[in-house]
C-alpha positions in Angstrom: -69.6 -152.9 -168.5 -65.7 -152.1 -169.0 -65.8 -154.1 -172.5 -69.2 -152.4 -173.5 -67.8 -148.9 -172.8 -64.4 -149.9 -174.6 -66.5 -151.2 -177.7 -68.5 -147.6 -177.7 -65.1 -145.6 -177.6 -63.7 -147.6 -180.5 -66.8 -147.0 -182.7 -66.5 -143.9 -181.8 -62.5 -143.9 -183.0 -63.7 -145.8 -185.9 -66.6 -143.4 -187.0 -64.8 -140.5 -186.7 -61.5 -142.0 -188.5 -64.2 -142.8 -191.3 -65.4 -139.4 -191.1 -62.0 -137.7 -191.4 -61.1 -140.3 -194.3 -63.9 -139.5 -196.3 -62.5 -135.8 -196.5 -60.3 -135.6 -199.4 -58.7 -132.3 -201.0 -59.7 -131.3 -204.2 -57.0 -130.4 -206.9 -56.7 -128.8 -210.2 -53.7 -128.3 -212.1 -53.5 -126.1 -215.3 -50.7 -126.6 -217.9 -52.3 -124.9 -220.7 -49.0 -122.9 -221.3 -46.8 -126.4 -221.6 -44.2 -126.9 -223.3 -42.5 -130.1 -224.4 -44.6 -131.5 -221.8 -43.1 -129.4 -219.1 -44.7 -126.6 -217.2 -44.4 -123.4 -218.8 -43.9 -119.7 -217.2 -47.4 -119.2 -214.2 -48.7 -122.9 -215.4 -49.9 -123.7 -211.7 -51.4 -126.5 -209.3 -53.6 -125.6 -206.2 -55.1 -128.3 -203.6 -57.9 -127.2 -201.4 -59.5 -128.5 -198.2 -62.2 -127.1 -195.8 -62.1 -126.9 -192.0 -64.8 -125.7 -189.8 -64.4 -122.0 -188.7 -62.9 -121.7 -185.7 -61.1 -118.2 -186.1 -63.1 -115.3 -186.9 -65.8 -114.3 -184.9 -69.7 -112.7 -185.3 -70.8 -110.2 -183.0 -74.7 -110.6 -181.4 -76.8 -108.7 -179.2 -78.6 -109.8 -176.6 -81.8 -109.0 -174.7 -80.3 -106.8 -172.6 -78.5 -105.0 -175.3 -75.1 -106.0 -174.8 -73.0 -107.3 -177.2 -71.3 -111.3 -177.2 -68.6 -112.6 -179.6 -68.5 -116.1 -180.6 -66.9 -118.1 -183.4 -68.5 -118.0 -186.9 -69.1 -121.7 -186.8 -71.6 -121.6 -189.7 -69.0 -121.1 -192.1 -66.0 -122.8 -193.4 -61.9 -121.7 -193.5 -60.1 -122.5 -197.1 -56.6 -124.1 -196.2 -55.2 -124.1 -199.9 -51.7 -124.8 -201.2 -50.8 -123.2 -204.5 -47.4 -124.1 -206.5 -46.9 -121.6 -209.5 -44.1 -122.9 -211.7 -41.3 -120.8 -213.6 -39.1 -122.4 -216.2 -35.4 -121.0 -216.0 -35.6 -118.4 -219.2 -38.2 -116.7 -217.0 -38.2 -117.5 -213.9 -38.9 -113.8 -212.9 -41.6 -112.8 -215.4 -45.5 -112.7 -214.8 -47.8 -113.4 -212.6 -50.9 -116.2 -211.7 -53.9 -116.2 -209.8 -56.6 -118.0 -208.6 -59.8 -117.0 -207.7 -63.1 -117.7 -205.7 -66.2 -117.1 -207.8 -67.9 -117.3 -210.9 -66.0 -114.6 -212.4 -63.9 -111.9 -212.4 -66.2 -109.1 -211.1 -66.5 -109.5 -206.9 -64.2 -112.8 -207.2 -61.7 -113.0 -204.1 -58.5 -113.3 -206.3 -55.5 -114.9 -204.9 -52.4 -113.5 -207.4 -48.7 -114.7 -206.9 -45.8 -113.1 -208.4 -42.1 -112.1 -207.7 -38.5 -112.5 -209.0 -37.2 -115.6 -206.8 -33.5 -114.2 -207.2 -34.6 -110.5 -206.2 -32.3 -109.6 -203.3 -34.9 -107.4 -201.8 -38.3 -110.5 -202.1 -36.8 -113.2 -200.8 -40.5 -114.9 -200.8 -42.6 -115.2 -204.1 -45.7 -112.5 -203.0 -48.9 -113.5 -202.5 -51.6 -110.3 -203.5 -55.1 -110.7 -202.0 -57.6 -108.6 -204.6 -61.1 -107.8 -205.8 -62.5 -106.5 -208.4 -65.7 -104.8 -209.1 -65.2 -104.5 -212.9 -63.0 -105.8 -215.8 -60.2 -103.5 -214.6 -57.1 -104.4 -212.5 -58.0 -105.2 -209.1 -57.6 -103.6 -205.9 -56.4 -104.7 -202.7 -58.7 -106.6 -200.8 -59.8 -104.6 -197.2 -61.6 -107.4 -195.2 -61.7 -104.2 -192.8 -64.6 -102.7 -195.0 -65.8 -106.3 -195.3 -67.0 -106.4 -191.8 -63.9 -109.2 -190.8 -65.8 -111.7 -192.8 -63.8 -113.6 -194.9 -59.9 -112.5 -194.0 -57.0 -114.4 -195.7 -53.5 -115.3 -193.9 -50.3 -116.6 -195.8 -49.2 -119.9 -193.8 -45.9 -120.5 -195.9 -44.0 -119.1 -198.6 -40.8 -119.7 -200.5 -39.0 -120.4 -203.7 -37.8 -124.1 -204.6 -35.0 -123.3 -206.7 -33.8 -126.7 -206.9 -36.8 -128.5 -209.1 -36.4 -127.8 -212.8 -38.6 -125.7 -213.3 -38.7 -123.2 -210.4 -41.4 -123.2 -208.0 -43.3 -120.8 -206.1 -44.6 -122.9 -203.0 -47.2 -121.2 -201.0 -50.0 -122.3 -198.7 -52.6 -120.1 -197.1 -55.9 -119.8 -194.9 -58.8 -118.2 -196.5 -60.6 -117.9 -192.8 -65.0 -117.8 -193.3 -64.6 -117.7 -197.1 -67.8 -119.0 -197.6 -69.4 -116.1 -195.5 -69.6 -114.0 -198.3 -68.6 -110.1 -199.5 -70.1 -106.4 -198.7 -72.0 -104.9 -199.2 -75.1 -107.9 -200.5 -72.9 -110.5 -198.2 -73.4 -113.2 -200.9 -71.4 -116.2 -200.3 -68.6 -116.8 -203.3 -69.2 -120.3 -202.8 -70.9 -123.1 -200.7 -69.3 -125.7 -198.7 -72.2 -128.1 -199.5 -71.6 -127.3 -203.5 -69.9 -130.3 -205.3 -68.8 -127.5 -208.6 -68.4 -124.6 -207.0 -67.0 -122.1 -209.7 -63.6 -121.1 -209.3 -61.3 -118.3 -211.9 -57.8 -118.3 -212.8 -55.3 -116.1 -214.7 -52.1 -115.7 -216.1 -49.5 -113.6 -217.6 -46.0 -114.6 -218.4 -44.2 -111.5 -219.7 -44.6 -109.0 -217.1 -41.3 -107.8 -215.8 -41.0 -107.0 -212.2 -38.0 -104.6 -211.6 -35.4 -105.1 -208.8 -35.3 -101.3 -208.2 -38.7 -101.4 -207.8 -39.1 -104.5 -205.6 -42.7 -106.8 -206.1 -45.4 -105.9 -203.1 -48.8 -106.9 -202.7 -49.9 -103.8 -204.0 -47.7 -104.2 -207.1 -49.2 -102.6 -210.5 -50.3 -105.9 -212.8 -50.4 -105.8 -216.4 -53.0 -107.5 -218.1 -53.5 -111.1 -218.2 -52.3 -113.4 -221.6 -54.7 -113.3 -224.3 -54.2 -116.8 -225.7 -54.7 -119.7 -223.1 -54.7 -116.7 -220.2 -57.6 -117.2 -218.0 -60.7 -119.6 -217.2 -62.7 -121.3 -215.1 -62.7 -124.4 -213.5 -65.4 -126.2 -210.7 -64.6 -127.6 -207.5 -66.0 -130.0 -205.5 -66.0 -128.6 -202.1 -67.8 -130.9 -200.5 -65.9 -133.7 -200.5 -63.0 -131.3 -198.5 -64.8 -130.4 -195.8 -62.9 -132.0 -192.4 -66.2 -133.1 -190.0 -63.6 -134.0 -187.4 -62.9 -130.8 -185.2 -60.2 -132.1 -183.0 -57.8 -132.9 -186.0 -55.9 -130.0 -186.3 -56.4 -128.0 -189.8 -53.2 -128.1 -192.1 -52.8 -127.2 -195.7 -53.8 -130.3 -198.4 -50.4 -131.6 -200.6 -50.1 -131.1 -204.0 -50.3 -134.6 -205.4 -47.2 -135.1 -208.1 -48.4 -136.0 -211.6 -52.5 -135.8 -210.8 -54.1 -133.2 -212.9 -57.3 -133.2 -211.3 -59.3 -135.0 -208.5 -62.6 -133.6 -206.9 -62.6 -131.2 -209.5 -63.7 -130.2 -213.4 -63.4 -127.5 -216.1 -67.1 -128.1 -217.0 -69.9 -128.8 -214.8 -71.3 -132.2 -215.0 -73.6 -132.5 -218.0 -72.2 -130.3 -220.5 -69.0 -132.0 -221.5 -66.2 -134.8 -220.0 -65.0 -133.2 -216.9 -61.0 -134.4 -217.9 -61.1 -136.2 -214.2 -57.6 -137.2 -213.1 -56.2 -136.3 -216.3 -52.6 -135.5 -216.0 -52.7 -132.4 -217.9 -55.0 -129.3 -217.9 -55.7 -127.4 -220.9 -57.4 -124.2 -221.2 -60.9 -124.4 -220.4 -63.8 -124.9 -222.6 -65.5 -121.6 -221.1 -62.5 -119.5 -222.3 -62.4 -121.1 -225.4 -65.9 -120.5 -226.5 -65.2 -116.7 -224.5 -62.1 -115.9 -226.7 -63.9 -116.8 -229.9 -66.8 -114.8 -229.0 -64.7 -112.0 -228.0 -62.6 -112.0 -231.7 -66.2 -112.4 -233.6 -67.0 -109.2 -231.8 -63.7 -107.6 -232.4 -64.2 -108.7 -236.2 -67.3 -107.2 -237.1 -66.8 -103.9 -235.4 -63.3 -103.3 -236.2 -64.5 -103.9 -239.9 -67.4 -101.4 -239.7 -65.0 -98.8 -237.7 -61.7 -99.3 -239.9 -62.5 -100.3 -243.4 -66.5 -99.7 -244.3 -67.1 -96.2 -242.5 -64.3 -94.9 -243.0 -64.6 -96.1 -246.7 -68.1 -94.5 -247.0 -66.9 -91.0 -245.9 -63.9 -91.2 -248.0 -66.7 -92.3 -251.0 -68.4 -89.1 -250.9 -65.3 -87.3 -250.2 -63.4 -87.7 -253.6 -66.0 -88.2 -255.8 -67.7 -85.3 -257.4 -69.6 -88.0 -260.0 -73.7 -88.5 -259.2 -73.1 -91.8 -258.0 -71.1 -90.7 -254.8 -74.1 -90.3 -252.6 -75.2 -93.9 -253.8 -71.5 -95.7 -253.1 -71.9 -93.6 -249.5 -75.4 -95.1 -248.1 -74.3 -98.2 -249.9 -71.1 -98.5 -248.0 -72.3 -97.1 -244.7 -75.4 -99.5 -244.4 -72.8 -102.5 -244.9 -70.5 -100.3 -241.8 -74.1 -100.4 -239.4 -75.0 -103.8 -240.0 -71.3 -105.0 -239.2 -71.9 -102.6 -236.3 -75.0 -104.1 -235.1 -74.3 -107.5 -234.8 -70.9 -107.0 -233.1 -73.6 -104.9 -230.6 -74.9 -108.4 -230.2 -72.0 -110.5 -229.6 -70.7 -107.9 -227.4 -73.8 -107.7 -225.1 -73.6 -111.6 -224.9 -70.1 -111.6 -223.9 -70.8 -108.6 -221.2 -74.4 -108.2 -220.5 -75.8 -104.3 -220.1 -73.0 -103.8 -217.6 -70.6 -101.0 -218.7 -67.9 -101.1 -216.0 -64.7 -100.9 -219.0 -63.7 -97.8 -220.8 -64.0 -99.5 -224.1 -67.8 -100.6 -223.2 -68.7 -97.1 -221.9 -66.5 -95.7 -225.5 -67.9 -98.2 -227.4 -71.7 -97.9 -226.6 -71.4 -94.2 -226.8 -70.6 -94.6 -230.1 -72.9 -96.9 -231.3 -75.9 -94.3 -230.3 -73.5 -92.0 -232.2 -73.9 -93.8 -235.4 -77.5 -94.2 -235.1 -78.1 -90.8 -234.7 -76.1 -89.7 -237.6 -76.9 -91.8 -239.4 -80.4 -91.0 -239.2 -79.5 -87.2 -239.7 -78.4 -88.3 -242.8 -81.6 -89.8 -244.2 -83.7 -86.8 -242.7 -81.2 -84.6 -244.4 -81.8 -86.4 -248.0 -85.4 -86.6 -247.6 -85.4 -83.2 -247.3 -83.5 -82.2 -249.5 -84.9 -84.0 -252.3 -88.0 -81.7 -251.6 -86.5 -78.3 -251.3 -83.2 -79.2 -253.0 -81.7 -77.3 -250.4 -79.0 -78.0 -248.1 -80.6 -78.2 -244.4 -78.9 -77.6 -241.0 -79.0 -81.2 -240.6 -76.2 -81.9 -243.0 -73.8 -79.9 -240.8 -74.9 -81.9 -238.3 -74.5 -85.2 -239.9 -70.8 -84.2 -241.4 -69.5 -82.9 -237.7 -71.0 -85.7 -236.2 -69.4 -88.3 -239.0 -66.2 -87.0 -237.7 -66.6 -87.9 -234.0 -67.6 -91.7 -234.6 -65.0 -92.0 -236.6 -61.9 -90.7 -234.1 -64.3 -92.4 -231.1 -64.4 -95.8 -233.4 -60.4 -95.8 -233.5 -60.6 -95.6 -229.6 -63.1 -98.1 -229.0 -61.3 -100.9 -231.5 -57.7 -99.8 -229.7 -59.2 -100.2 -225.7 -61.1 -103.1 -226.9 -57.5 -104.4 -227.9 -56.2 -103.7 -224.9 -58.9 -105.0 -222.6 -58.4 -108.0 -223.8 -54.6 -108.4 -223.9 -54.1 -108.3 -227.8 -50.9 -109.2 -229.3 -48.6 -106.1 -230.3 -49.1 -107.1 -234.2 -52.7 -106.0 -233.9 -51.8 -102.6 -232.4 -49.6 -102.3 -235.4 -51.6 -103.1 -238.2 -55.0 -101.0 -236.6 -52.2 -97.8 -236.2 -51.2 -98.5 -240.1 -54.7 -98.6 -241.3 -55.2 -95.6 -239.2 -52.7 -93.6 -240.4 -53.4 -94.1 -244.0 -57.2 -93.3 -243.9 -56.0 -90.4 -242.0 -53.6 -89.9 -244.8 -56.1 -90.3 -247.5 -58.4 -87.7 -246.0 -56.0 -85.3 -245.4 -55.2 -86.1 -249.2 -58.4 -85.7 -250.2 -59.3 -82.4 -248.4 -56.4 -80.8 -249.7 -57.3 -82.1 -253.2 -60.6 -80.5 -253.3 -59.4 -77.2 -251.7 -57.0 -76.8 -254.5 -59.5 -77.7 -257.0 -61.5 -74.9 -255.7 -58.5 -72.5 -255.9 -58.0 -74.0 -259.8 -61.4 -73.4 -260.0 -61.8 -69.7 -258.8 -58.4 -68.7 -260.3 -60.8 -70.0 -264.1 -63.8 -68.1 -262.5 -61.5 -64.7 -261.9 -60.0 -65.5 -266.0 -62.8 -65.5 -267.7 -64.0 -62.7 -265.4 -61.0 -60.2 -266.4 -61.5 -61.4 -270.2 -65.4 -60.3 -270.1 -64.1 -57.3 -268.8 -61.6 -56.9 -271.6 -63.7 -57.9 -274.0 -66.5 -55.4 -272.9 -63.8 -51.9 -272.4 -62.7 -51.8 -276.3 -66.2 -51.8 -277.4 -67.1 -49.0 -274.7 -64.1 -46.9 -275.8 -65.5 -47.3 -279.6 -68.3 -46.1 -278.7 -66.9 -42.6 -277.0 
């Protein structure tokens, strides 16, 4: 009986040792920013591994209408360890996140940043965020999220030491599959095996020492080129079955770009497993290219071909003007249109940006005038009278145009352009401005030139009419 029971507890041992072998953490490193094949400034590794919830609790009622607490055991704590690295020429700059969800909009984000030889932050910072929009996120309240899903920093400090300089941190995300208010839908599932994960960079922000990094710090925009992307993990294969082994965040694994995890789903391309080196991710790739398509077709309808059309039937006073107008500003709504398209496949109907609400608003703009102007000709090819349309159509020309400008500089700024593009939109600006100023000044003098004529020959009628009255007396 004694070797029987002995035989059960060892199969037991055995089982769960099997069990809590089969639980592996899942990393993903991304060196998209590297240089010479070191890390560059926020290239980052994370390892993840899941733990039954033990920690945050549910409240019930029961039959008798009093309330019970118990442990949220249907959901699953995050124990994650995240090493950002900084290469000495800017050890201080930028930021990096990670984040849990499909996207930006309602992901949890997980942003570290700091100045590892600030005085005052002797810890790199870790800022727990969400954002409902394509805006810079706000603090994350897990009060307002009914204490589902709460995050806790386990460990964090600067290696100083390691060429380049690393931002070590580890961290609980407690319930984090237990999902956000107010639709409670879970960022991820602990059964998934590519669960969709987000991250984000930028490697020039400036963090000043009188103004010390918190977690509520102000973060400029992410890096255009090679700045953010998504990646899959396989949660699954994390999650610890074993609930007397105590839960403990995962190592990084030195020289191991990924294991357990993917920048494509299965299917649609090589997943990269255990490649030593992470690029930027075929998502943001095809997204970035996408996004400057857009950017192309409607900064060439808002900057070059409407503008050009107005300034067509501006300066010339020839019977072809009205032609070289439509002509032009046809080319300007077709360029418009399909950047419409590419910009509702990038976005969807969802306008939660500035530039999307700007930009949409003037899109119905340029329908509108633009159909005032056909109205306008149609009528007044039949009564060859000007109409109150025209008014219309001319006051209305002038607000799509300044409201154009705006939505081709926020849509530069949403997405992080580089300062050369601000440069050369302000130029082209300034000299269309400069040519219409030009030109309205142009045809007010040519009026003047032409009334000061009309008043000449006036005054010489009127000569030449008073000698032959005086004659006649």
């Amino acid at each position: 009986m004694g070797k029987l029971l002995l035989r059960c507890a060892l199969a037991q041992f055995l089982l769960l040792s099997a069990t809590a072998a089969a639980a592996e953490p899942s990393q993903y490193c991304n060196f998209g920013l590297e240089q010479a094949g070191q890390p560059a400034a926020n290239d980052f590794c994370m390892a993840v591994s899941a733990f039954r919830n033990q920690s945050t609790t549910t409240t019930t009622a029961d039959t008798a209408n009093n309330t019970t607490t118990a442990a949220d055991t249907s959901s699953h704590d995050l124990y994650i360890t995240l090493h950002v690295y900084r290469p000495q020429q800017s050890e201080a700059l930028g930021w990096a996140a990670i984040g849990i969800g499909s996207g930006m909009v309602q992901a949890l984000m997980l942003i570290v940043y700091g100045d590892p030889h600030s005085s005052s932050t002797k810890k790199p910072v870790l800022s727990v965020r969400r954002s409902t929009g394509h805006r810079e996120p706000a603090l994350y309240d897990a009060a307002a999220n009914e204490g589902r899903m709460q995050v806790s920093v386990l460990d964090a400090s600067w290696n100083l030491s390691s060429s380049p300089a690393t931002a070590r941190l580890s961290f609980v995300c407690y319930a984090c599959d237990s999902g956000l208010a107010p639709d409670l839908d879970p960022l991820l599932s602990a059964s998934g095996s590519a669960e969709p994960w987000v991250w984000a960079r930028n490697a020039e922000q400036h963090f000043d020492e009188d103004a010390p990094a918190t977690d509520a710090s102000a973060l400029k925009f992410h890096t255009s080129t090679r700045g953010w992307g998504r990646f899959y993990v396989d949660v699954a294969r994390t999650v610890v079955l074993d609930e007397t082994l105590p839960p403990s965040a995962p190592a990084i694994k030195a020289g191991v770009g990924m294991v357990g995890a993917s920048e494509t789903k299965a299917g649609e391309a090589s997943p990269f497993e255990g490649r030593g080196r992470a690029g930027s991710s075929a998502s943001s790739s095809s997204y970035h290219v996408q996004a400057a398509q857009h950017g192309f077709f409607m900064a060439l309808a808002f900057l070059l071909l409407l503008p050009s059309g107005v300034l067509a039937i501006m300066a010339s006073g020839h019977a072809s003007a009205f032609r070289h107008h439509w002509m032009v500003q046809v080319a300007g709504m077709v360029c418009v249109s399909v950047g419409l398209v590419l910009g509702l496949l990038l976005r969807g109907a969802d306008l939660d940006s500035t530039h999307q609400k700007l930009g949409s608003a003037t899109i119905v703009s340029v329908g509108v005038q633009g159909g005032l102007g056909v109205w306008h000709h149609v009528q007044y090819l039949r009564s060859l009278r000007p109409t109150w349309m025209v008014r219309v159509h001319v006051c209305l020309g002038r607000v799509v145009l300044l409201a154009g400008y705006g939505a081709v500089l926020t849509g530069l700024l949403l997405h992080g352009s580089p300062l050369f593009l601000y440069v050369v939109t302000g130029v082209i600006v300034a000299a269309e401005a400069g040519c219409m100023v030009g030109t309205v000044l142009w045809r007010a003098c040519r009026r003047r030139k032409a009334g000061w004529a009309s008043a000449e020959e006036s005054w010489k009628q009127t000569d030449a009419y008073l000698p032959l009255k005086n004659e006649a007396e």
